[in-house]
N, C-alpha and C positions, 0 to 999 in steps of 0.2 A: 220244426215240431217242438212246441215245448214239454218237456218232461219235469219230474220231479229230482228240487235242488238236490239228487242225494249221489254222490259220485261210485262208480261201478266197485265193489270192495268185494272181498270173501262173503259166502254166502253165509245166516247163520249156523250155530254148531246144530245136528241132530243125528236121529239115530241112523244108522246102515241104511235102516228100509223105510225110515220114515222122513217125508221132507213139506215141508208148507204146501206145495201142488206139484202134480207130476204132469207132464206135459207128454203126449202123447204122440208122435210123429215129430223127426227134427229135417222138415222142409224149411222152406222157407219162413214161412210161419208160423210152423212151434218154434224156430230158434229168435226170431224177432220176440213173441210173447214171452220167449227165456230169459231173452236179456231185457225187456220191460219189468219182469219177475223180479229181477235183479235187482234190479237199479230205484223197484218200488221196497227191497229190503226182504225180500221172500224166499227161503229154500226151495229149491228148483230140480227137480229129476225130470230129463228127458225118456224117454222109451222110442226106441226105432227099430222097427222089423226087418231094416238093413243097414245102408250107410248114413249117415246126414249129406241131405243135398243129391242124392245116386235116384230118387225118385223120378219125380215130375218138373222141379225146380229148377234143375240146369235143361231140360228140354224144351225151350220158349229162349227167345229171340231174344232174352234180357229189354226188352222196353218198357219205357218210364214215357207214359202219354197223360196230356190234361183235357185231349177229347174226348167223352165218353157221351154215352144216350141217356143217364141221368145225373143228377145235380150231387147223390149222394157218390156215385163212383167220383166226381168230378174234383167233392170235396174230401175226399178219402186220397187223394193223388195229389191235392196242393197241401194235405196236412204229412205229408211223408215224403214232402218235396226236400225239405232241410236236409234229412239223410242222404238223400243219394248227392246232393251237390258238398256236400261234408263228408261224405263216407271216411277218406281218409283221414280226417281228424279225430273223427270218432273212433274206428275199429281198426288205421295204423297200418289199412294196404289201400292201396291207389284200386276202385274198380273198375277203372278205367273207360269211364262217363262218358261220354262223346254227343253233343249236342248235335241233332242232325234236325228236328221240326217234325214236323205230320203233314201231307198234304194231303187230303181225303179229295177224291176226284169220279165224277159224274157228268155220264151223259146223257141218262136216264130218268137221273132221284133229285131233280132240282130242288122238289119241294123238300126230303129230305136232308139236305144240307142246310139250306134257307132255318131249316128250323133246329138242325145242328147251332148253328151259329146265333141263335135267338137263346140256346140254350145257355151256349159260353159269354154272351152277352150281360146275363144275368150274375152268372157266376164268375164274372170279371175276368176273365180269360182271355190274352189279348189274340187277333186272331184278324183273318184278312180273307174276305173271299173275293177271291180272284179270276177273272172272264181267262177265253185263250189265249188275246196278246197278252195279258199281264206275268201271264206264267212262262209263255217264253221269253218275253223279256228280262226276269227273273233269271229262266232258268234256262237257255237257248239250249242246252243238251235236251228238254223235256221239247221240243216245237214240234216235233212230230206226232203228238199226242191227240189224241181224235176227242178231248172231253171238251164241255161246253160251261164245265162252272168246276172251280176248285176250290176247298177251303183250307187254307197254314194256318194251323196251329205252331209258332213259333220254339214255342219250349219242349221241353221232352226230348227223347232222343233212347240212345240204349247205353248197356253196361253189360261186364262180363260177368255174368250170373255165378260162376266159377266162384268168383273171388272174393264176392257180396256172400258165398256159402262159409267160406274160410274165415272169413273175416269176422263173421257171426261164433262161427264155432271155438275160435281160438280166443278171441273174449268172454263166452262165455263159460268155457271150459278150464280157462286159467283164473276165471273169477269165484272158482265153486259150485258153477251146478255140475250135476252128476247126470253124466250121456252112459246111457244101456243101450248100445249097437247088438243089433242080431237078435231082436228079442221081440216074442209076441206077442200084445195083450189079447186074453180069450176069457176075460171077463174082467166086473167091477163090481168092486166092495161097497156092501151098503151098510149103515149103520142108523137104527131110527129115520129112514126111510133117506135121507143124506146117502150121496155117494161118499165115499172114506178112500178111495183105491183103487188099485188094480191089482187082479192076476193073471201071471206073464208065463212065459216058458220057462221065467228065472227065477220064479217066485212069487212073493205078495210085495206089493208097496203101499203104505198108505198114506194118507195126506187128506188135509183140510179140503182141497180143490182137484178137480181131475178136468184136462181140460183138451176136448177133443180135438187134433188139428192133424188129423190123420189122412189128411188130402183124399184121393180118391177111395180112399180106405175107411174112409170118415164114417160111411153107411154102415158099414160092418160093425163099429166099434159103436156106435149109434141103438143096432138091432141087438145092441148086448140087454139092453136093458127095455129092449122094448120099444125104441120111439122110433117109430117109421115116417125119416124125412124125407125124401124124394131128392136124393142126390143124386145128381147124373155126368158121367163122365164123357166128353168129347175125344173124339181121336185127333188129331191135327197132326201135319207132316211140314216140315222145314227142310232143307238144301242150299248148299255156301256154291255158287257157281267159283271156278277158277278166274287167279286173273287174266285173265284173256279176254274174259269178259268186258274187262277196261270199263266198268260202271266207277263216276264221277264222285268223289267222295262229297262234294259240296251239294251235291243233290239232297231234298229232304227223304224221310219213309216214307215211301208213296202208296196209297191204296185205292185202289179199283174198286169202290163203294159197289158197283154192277156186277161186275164180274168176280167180286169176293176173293180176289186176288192181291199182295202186297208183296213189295221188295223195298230194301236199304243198301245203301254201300255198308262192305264187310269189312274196308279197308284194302290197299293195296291193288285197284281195281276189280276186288271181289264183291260178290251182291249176295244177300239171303235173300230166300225168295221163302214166302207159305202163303197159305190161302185153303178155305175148306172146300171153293168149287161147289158151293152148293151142299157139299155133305157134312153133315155135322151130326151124325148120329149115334146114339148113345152105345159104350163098349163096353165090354166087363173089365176091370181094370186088371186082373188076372189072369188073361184069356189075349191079352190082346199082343199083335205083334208089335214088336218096338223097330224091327229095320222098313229102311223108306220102299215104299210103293215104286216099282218102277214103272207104273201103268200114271200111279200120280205124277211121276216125276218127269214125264213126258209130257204131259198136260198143263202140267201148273206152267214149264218152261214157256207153251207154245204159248198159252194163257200172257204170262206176264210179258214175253216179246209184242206178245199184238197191246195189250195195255198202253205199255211204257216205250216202247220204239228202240231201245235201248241195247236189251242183249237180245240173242236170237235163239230158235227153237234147237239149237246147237250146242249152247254154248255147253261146254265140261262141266261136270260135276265133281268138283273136290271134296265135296260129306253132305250125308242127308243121314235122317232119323227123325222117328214119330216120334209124339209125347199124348198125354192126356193132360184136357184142358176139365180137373176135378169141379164141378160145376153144379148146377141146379135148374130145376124146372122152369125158372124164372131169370136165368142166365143172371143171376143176384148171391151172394153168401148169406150162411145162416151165423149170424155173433148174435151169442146170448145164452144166459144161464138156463138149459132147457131141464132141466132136473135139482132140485138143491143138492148141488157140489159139485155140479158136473156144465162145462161150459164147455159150446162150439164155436168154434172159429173154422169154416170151413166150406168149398163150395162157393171158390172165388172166380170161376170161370175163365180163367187164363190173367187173371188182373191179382193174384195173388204176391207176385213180385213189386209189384211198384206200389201196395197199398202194404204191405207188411210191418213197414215201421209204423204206423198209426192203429195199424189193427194189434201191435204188440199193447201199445200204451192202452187201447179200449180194456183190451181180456184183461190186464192189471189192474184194472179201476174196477172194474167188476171184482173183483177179490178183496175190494179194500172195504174197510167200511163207513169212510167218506168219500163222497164220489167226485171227480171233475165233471162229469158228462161231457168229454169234448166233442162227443158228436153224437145227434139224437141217430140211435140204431134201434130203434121202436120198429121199423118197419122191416127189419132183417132177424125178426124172430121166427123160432124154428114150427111155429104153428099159423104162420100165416098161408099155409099152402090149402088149406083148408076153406079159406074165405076167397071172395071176390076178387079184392082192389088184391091187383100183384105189381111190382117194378120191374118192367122187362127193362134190360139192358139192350142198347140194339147200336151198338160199333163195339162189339167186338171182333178181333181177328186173327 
């Protein structure tokens, strides 16, 4: 990913409560756009209504994938592909990367995959679709697999979200910008019809830019001032089977495109298993329970045993836990200046992690006033939900 030549320094000097933009949520997201902030020369105040990273951000499976169902998520993932294979050059902790591939698998959506691969075709994506002997030849743990077409996406793999939070925070934090944990925006400053700020539980802050990245909380800070975007929150549930399970670490993420089912090796013969099973419907993000389903956690089990042939409807469970997957009506995020001074970045539908460092360098360029355009986001503004033409996203999981 390239950035601007300016290397990460102290932030400029300003007052207590006033800073060049104040960032709004420190998920994944607002801390990526903190340190784009940074690194473009900008005083930076974070605001978080709890801890940085305690949200939404550490609850997802940490995967970095290059297959998605449009061209814009596809290139949003090979432009923040640099970070995750540098991380620790950049940010000085290992997040411990692990290349495992994608194989997406069908014995129902041939056409769907066909046209999968027509897409990464385009987008230069190297990739291999593969009959049944090929994948157990490949991959003789998978031969007992009942699919009739598969497609690897080679790259991608996961990382420990944990550490990609730390790693964020503790450069950002030693470089100047100012984090306000436990704190709640319940309104924002306007001046000559410009947003100017916020106010918090702790006060006012003001600043040139205010810039929404309040994950599933995004709609709330949104209807502060009026604009009703149609954010929508998924519930999604995950589970780390024990090793006993003995899943094969040289296996790729495997996903049951039919049955809406996926697992990975967790390491050490452990496997994560999720999948929405069909349900993906919208939660209150306040409302909703965070411990694992054990009605789901029977089903996904039974689910991914008949899949993948691999573990069984038995196998232990050493952790599960839900997340919310902060999202949109059009399974797409909204980036873009929706108010003068006021900018969202939010509504990444579970793809918030592996797009973060590029969506940090967009919301930066937006503040500036020469622009790179490194990626046209014309069509992820916050008023296209209004009109016709929408980008569904359709592999997510």
């Amino acid at each position: 990913m390239k950035v601007r030549e300016k290397p990460v320094g102290k932030s400029s000097s300003h007052k207590s409560q006033t800073s060049d933009v104040v960032v709004i949520g420190a998920g994944i997201i607002g801390l990526a756009i903190a340190y784009s902030l940074l690194r473009a020369g900008k005083s930076v105040r974070i605001i978080e209504r709890s801890k940085p990273g305690i949200g939404q951000s550490t609850k997802t499976g940490g995967g970095i994938r290059l297959a998605h169902g449009s061209e814009l998520n596809i290139q949003l993932t090979q432009l923040s592909f640099d970070t995750w294979l540098n991380f620790e050059k950049y940010f000085n902790i290992d997040p411990f990367y692990r290349t495992t591939g994608h194989l997406f698998l069908t014995a129902e959506s041939e056409n769907v995959l066909l046209s999968q691969a027509a897409l990464l075709e385009r987008m230069k994506v190297d990739y291999d679709l593969l009959s049944t002997s090929q994948m157990s030849s490949y991959w003789p743990q998978l031969s007992s697999m009942n699919f009739s077409k598969g497609l690897y996406c080679r790259e991608g793999g996961y990382l420990d979200q944990h550490r990609v939070i730390k790693g964020y925070v503790d450069t950002v934090v030693s470089n100047g910008v100012k984090l306000l944990t436990g704190t709640q925006v319940d309104g924002l400053l306007k001046v000559n019809e410009r947003i100017s700020g916020v106010t918090t539980s702790a006060g006012k802050f003001h600043a040139e830019w205010v810039v929404n990245a309040a994950g599933p909380y995004a709609g709330e800070v949104a209807d502060l001032v009026g604009c009703q975007i149609p954010f929508v929150s998924r519930r999604h549930e995950l589970l780390v089977l024990e090793e006993s399970a003995a899943v094969p670490e040289e296996i790729p993420w495997l996903i049951d495109m039919d049955r809406q089912v996926h697992m990975r090796p967790d390491g050490s013969g452990r496997a994560l298993i999720g999948g929405f099973l069909g349900h993906d419907e919208a939660t209150d993000p306040n409302t909703y329970d965070p411990d694992l389903s054990e009605e789901w956690s029977k089903e996904v089990r039974r689910e991914a045993s008949h899949s993948f042939c691999i573990t069984n409807p038995e196998s232990k469970v050493l952790k599960g836990w839900s997340g919310l997957y902060p999202g949109t009506v059009d399974y797409m995020p909204v980036i873009d200046e929706t108010l003068p001074g006021l900018i969202t970045a939010a509504g990444f539908s579970g793809t918030g992690l592996m797009h973060a460092p590029i969506v940090g360098e967009i919301v930066a360029d937006l503040t500036m006033s020469t622009k790179r355009n490194l990626v046209d986001i014309s069509s992820l503004n916050s008023t296209r939900f209004t009109k016709e033409s929408q980008i569904l996203e359709s592999t997510g999981f």
